[in-house]
C-alpha positions as CSV (number, residue, x, y, z in Angstrom):
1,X,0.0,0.0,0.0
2,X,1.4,3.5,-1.2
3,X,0.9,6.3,1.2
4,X,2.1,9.7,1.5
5,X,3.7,10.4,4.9
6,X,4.8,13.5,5.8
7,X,5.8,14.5,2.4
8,X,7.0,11.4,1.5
9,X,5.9,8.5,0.1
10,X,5.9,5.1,1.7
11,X,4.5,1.8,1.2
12,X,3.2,-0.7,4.3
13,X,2.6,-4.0,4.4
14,X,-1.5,-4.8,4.9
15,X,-3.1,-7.8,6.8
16,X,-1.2,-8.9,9.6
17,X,1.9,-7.9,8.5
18,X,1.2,-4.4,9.1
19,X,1.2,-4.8,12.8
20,X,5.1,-4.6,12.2
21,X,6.2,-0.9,11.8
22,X,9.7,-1.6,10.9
23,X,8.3,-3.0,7.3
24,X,7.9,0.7,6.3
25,X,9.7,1.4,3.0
26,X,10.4,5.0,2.4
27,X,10.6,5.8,-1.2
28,X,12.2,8.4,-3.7
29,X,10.6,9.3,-7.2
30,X,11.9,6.7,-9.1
31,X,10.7,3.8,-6.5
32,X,7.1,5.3,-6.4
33,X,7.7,5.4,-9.8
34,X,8.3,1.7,-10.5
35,X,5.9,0.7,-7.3
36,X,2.9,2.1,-9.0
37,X,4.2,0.6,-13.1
38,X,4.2,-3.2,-10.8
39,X,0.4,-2.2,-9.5
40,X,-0.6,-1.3,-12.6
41,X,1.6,-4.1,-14.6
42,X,-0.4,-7.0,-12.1
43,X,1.7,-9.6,-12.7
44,X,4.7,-8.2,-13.7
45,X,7.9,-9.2,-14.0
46,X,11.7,-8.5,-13.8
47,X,12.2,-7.9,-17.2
48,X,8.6,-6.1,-17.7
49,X,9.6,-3.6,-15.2
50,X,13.0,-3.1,-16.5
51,X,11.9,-2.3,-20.2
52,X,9.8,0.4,-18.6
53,X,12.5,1.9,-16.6
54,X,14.2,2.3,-19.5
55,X,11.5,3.9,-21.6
56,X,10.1,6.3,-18.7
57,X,13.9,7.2,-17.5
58,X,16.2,6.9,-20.6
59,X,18.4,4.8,-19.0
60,X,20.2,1.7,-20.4
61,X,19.2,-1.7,-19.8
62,X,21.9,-2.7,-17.6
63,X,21.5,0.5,-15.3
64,X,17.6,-0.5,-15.5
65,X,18.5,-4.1,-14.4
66,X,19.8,-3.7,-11.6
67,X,18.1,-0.8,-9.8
68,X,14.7,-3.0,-10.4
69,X,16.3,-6.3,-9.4
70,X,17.9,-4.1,-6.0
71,X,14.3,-2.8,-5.4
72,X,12.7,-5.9,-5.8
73,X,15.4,-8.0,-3.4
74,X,14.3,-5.4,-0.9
75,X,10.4,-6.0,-1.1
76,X,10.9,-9.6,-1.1
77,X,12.8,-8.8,1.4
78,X,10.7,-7.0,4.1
79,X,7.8,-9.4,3.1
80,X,6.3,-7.0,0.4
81,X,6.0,-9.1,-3.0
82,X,3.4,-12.3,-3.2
83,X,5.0,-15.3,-4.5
């Protein structure tokens, strides 16, 4: 769940995760960025993500890569991503 919290945006864990506060992932533009293309992606994937990093941000595919796969690896992470 994206929120904005005190000028910044943030997403929480829902259900019964969210009784934990220290899953709270503060994010900056690019993250909200790529947080909301996942929502509205559904099912996305990896790659599906990185091809739109590129397009929205002009970046190459390897830069792309591996700021998705880093964002990802931390929402898997703190319990954030269904399997």
């Amino acid at each position: 769940m994206l929120r904005d919290v005190v000028g910044k945006k943030a997403i929480f864990c829902v259900g019964i995760k969210a009784i934990d506060f220290r899953k709270i992932i503060t994010l900056n533009e690019s993250g909200e960025w790529v947080w909301q293309e996942a929502q509205a992606q559904g099912d996305f994937t990896a790659e599906s993500l990185t091809a739109r990093v590129c397009e929205e941000y002009d970046v190459t595919a390897e830069v792309a890569q591996s700021y998705v796969t880093d964002f990802l690896e931390q929402l898997d992470k703190e319990g954030m991503i269904e399997k």
